[in-house]
C-alpha positions in Angstrom: 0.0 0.0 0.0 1.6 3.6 -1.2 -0.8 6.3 -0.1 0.0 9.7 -1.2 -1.9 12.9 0.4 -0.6 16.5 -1.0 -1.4 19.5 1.3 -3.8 22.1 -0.1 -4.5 20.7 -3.8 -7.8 21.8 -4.7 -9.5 20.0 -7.7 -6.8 21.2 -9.8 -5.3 18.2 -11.8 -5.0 18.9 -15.6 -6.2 15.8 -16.6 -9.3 16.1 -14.6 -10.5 18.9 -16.7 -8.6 21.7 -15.0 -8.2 24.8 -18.0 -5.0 26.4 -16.7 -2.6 23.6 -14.1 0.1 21.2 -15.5 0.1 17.8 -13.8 1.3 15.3 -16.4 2.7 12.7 -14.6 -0.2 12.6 -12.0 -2.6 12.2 -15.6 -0.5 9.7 -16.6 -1.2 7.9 -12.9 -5.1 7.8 -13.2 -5.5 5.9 -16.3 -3.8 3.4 -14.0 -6.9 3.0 -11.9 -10.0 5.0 -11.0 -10.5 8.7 -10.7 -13.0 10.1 -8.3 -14.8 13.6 -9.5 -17.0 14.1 -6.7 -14.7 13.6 -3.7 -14.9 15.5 -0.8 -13.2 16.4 2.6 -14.9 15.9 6.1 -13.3 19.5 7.3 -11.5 22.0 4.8 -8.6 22.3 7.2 -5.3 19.8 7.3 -5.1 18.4 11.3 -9.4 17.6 11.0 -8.9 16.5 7.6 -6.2 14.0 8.0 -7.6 12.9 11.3 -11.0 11.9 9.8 -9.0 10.1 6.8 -6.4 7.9 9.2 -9.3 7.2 12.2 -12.0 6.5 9.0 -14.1 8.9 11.4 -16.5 12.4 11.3 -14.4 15.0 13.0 -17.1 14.9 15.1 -16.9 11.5 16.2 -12.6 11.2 16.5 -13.1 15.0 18.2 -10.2 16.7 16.4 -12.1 19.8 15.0 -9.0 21.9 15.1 -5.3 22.1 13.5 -3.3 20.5 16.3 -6.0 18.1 17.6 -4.5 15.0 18.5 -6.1 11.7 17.6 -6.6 9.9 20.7 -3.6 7.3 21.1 -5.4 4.0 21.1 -7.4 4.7 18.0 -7.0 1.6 15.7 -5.9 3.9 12.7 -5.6 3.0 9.1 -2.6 2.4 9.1 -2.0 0.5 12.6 -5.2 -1.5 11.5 -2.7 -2.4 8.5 0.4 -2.9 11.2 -2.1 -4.8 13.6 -2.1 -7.4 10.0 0.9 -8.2 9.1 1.9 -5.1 7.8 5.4 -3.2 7.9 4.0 0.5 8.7 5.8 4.0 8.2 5.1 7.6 7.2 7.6 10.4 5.7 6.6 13.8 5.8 3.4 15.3 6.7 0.4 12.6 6.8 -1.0 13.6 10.2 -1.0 17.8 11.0 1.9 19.7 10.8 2.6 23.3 10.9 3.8 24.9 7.4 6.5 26.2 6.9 8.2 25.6 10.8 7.5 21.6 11.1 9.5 21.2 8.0 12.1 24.2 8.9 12.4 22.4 12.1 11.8 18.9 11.0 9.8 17.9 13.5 6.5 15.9 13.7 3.3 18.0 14.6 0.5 16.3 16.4 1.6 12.8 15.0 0.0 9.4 15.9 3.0 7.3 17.0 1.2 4.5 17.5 0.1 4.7 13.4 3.6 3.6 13.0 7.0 1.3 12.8 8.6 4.3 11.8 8.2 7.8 11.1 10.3 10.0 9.0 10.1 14.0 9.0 11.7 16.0 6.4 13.9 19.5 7.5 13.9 21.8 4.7 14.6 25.8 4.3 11.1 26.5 3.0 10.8 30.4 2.3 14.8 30.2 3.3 15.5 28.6 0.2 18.3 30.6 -1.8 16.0 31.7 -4.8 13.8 34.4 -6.2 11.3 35.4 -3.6 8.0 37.5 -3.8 5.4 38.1 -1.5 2.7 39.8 -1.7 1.3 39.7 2.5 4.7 42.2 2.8 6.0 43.5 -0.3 9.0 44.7 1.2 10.1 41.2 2.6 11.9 41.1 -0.9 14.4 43.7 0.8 15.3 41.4 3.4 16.0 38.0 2.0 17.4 35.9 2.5 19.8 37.9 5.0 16.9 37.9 7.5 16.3 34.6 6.9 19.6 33.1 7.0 19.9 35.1 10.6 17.0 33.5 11.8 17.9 30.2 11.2 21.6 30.8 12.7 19.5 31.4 15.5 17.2 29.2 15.6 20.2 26.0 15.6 21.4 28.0 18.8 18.4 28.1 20.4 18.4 32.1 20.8 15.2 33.8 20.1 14.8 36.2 16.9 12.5 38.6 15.8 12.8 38.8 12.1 10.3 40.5 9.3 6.9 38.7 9.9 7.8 37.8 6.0 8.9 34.0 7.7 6.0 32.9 7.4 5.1 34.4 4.0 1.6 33.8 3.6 1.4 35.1 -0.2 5.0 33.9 -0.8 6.4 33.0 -3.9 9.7 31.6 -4.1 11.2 30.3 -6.7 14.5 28.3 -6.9 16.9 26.8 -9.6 15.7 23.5 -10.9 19.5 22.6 -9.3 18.6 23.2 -5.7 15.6 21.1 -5.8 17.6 19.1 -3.7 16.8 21.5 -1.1 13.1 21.5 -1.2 11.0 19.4 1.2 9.0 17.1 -1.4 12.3 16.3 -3.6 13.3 14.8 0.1 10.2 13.2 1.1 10.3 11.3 -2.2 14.3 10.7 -1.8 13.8 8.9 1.3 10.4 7.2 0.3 12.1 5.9 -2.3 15.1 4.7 -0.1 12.1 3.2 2.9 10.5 1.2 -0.7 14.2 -0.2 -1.9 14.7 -1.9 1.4 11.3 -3.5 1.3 12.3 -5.6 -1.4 12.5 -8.9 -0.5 11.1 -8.7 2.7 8.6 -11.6 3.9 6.1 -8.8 5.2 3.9 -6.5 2.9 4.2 -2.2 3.4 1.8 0.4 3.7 3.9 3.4 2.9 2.7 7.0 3.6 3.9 9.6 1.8 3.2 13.5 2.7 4.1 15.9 -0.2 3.6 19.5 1.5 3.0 21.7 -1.8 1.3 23.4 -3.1 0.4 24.4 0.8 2.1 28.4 0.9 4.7 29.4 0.9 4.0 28.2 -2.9 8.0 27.0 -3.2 8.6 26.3 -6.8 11.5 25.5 -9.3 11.9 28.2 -12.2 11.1 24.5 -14.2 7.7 24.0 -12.8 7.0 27.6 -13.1 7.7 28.4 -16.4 4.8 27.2 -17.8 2.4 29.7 -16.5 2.6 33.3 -17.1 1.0 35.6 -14.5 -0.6 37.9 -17.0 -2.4 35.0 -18.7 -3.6 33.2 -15.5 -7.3 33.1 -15.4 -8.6 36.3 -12.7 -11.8 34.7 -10.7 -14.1 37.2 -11.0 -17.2 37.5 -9.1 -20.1 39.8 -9.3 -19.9 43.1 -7.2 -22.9 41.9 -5.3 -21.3 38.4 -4.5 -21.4 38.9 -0.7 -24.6 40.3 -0.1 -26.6 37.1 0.0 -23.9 35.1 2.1 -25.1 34.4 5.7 -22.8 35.4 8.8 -19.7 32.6 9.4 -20.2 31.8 5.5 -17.3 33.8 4.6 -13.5 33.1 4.5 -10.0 35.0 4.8 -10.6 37.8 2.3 -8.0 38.0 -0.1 -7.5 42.4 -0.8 -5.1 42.3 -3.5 -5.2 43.9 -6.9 -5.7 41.9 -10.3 -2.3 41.7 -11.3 -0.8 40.2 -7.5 -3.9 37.5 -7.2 -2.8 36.4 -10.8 1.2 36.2 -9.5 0.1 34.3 -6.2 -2.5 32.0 -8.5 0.8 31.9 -10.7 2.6 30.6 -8.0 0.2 28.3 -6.6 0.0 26.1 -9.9 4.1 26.3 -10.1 3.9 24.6 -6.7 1.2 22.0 -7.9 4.1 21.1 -10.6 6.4 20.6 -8.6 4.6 18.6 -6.5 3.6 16.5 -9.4 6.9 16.0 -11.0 7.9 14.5 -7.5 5.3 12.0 -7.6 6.2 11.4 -10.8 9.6 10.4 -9.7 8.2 8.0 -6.9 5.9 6.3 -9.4 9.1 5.9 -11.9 11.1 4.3 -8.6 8.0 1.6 -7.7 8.1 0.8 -11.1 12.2 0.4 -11.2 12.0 -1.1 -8.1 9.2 -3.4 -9.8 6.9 -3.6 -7.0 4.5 -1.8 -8.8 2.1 -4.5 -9.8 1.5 -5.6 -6.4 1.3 -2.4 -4.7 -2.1 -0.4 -4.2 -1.8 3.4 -5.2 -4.0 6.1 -3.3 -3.5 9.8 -4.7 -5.5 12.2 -2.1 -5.5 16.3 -1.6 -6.6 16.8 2.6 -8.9 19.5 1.4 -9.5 22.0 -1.3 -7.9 26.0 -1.7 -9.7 29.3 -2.7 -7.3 31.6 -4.6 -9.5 34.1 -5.1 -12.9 33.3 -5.3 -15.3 35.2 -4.0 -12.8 37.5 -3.0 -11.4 35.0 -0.6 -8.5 32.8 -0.3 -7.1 29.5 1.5 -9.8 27.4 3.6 -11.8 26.3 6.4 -15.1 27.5 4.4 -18.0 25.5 2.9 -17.3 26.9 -0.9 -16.7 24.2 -3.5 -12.8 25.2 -4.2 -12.1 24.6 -0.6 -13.8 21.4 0.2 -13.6 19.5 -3.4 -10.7 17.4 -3.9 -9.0 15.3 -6.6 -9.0 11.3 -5.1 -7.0 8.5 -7.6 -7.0 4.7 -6.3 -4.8 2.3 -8.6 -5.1 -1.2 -7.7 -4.1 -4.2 -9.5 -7.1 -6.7 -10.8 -9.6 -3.1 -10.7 -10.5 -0.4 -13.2 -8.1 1.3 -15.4 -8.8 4.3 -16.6 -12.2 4.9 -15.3 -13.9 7.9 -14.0 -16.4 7.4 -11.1 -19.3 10.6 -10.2 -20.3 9.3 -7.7 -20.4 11.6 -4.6 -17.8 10.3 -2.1 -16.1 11.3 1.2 -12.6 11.2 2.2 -13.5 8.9 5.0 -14.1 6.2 2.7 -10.7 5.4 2.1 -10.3 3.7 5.6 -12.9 0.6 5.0 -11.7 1.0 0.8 -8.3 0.1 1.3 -8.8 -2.4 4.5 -11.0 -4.4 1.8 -8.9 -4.0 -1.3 -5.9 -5.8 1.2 -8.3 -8.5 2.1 -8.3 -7.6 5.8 -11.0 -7.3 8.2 -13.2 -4.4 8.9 -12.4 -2.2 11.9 -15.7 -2.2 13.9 -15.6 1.5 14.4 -14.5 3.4 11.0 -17.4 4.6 9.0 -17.5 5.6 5.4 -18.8 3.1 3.2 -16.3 1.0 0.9 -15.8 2.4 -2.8 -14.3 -1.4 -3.9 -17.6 -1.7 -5.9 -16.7 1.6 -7.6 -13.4 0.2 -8.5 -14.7 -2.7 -10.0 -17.7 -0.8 -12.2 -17.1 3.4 -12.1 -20.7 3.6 -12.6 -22.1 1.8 -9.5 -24.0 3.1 -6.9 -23.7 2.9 -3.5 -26.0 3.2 -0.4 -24.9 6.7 0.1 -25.2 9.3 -2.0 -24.2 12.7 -0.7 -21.0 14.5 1.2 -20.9 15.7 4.9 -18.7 18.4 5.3 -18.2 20.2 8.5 -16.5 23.7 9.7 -15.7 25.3 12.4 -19.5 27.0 12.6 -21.7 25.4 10.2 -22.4 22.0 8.2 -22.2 21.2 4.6 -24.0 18.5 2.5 -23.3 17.8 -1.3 -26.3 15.7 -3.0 -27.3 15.7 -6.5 -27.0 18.7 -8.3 -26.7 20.5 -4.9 -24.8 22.2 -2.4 -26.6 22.9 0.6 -25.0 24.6 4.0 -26.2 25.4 7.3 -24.9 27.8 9.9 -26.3 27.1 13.5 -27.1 30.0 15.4 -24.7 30.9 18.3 -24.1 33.8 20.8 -22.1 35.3 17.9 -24.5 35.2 15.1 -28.0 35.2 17.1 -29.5 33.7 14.0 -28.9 30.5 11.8 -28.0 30.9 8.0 -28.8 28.8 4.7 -27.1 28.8 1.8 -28.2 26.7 -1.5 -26.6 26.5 -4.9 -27.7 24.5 -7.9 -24.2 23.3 -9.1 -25.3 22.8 -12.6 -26.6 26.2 -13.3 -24.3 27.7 -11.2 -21.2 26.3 -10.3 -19.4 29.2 -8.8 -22.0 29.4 -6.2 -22.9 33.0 -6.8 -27.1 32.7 -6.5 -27.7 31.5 -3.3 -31.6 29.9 -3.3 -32.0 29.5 0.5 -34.9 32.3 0.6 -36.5 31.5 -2.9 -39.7 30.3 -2.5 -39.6 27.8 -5.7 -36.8 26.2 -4.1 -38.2 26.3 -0.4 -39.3 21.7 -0.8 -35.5 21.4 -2.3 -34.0 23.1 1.0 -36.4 21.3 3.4 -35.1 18.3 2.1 -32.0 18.8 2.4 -31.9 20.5 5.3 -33.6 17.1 6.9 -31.1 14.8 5.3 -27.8 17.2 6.9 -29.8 17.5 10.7 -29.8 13.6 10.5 -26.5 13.2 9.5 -25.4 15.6 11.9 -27.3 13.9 15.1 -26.2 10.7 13.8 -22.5 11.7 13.1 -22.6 9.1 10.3 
């Protein structure tokens, strides 16, 4: 088992329809197996996102609603359920939450599970300290300071002083861009090294692997080579316009991290973004071309998985943690030899469905308490249907459901908001969710209805 999860990959795979991002080698991966185009996330943020994938649990059944939630130590995860078999277990990089950039500038593990597995592999990188080109848009002076501040901080940091350098560390609307010869130096090009090195010493070993790789971009800073960048030119990146009016029908808690930028810097940051989804895919890419030279391809199961989806502009927002379809809608890819090839499921799935998927495409048992329902029939015939047929989603202060042609949300009322909101889209006639229908009387049956359907899911926290 080689399961892959990139951080912050919105549905943006080239092969999957996408106008403007370059993903070749990960287009090349799902006519290997199936492709899912209605998958989506249990909670738009990485720590809730992950957790609910490894337990195979809501967020709010495991209980980590919150970046840095830890998943309670005795959990029967995916991957111990795998160990608890038979199975030789490790992760590199990020699989459960980490912090980006200062988990990987300090190479340490985040809220991991230790128990998840035999061993565990972080990566240290320089991130935004990378000697490159570097623009950033948060501070447009931080330009002015690199990489002298940066390289101070990090003298520092090995010595354990404190430093206060230009809040540009972080970089939230970073671009940096290196020299397709120091991609040595970047965080995925060593996840995939050492993943790589982990899969070599498999070979010939009496017990099977589950392998979990973590391959941090495109998550900001949006770290790129000048290689996977050059394809996209900023002033010919598509501008996600919205109507004037967008946010007056948008109920309180409905609305994300606004992104105030003009035209031309959300087009460098969207420029930037996709750079970063290249270079991601080149590195999986190069760990698909190693299981196939290490010729253990044809008896390993391949899972491809984004935690959650990314606005970059949309509605005049950016990153995540909102209900909006860029932000929970992810690209899902499971290659597995004897199933599908080539195929293209759309059905509506959840990202806690891969727990009881993959424990049945190894032959094992179920767990008893992971939920999801298995997509093995999906694998077998993309045009099946299952049981369920809708998407949970939940944030921080509402609920989502995806079903049909719709995308329904619900905001509870709370101290804060005194009232609850509704929000309803018809995702064929509008797919940038700019109409909401909540208050329309023609649509009022459609919203009871779905409205029911989310409370019940909701109670039932299945």
């Amino acid at each position: 088992m080689l399961f892959v999860i990139s951080d912050d990959l919105n549905y943006a795979l080239g092969g999957l329809g996408h106008p403007e991002s370059k993903t070749p080698n990960l287009d090349r991966f799902a006519k290997s197996g199936v492709s899912f185009t209605r998958a989506y996330c249990q909670f738009p943020f990485c720590g809730p996102s992950r957790a609910s994938i490894m337990t195979g649990q809501y967020p709010l059944v495991n209980g980590v609603m919150r970046n840095g939630g830890k998943v309670v130590p005795n959990r029967v995860t995916l991957p111990r359920h795998f160990a608890n078999h038979g199975y030789w277990t490790a992760r590199v990089s990020k699989i459960y939450h980490m912090g980006i950039p200062i988990d990987i500038v300090q190479g340490t593990s985040g809220p991991d599970h230790a128990a998840s597995w035999h061993e565990a592999h972080n990566i240290t990188a320089l991130e935004t300290m990378t000697p490159g080109k570097l623009a950033d848009y948060t501070h447009p002076d931080a330009a002015e300071h690199y990489p002298a501040e940066r390289i101070k901080w990090a003298a520092a940091h090995r010595a354990g002083i404190a430093y206060k350098m230009h809040p540009s560390i972080r970089g939230d609307y970073a671009v940096l861009e290196v020299a397709d010869k120091d991609t040595g130096l970047l965080a995925d090009t060593m996840a995939v090294d050492k993943a790589l090195a982990l899969l070599k010493g498999r070979q010939g070993k009496a017990k099977p692997f589950f392998l979990a790789v973590g391959l941090v971009r495109p998550h900001f800073p949006f770290v790129a080579t000048e290689g996977s960048l050059e394809p996209y030119e900023a002033q010919r990146m598509a501008y996600p316009d919205f109507p004037q009016d967008d946010h007056a029908d948008m109920p309180s808690g409905s609305k994300g991290r606004m992104m105030d930028l003009k035209k031309t810097a959300v087009r460098e940051v969207r420029r930037g973004y996709y750079g970063a989804v290249t270079y991601m895919d080149e590195q999986f890419g190069r760990l698909m071309a190693g299981l196939d030279h290490l010729k253990l391809r044809s008896n390993t199961i391949v899972v491809f998985v984004s935690d959650h989806g990314y606005l970059l502009g949309e509605h005049q927002m950016w990153k995540k943690g909102v209900l909006w379809n860029e932000a929970i809608h992810v690209p899902l890819i499971i290659s597995a030899p004897g199933r599908k090839q080539g195929g293209r499921s759309n059905h509506i799935v959840e990202l806690v469905d891969l727990y009881p998927t993959l424990v049945e495409l190894a032959g094992l048992p179920p767990e008893p308490k992971a939920q999801g329902q298995s997509l093995v029939p999906l694998l077998n015939n993309p045009g099946a249907q299952l049981a369920r047929k809708d998407a949970w989603i939940t944030v921080a202060r509402g609920h989502g459901l995806r079903s049909g042609k719709w995308a329904f949300m619900w905001y509870p009322a709370s101290k804060r908001t005194q009232r609850e909101g509704f929000m309803l889209y018809d995702m064929e006639k509008d797919p940038q969710q700019f109409t909401n229908l909540a208050n329309d009387p023609a649509h009022a049956a459609t919203k009871a209805r779905l409205f029911q359907r989310l409370k019940e899911r909701v109670e039932k926290r299945r």
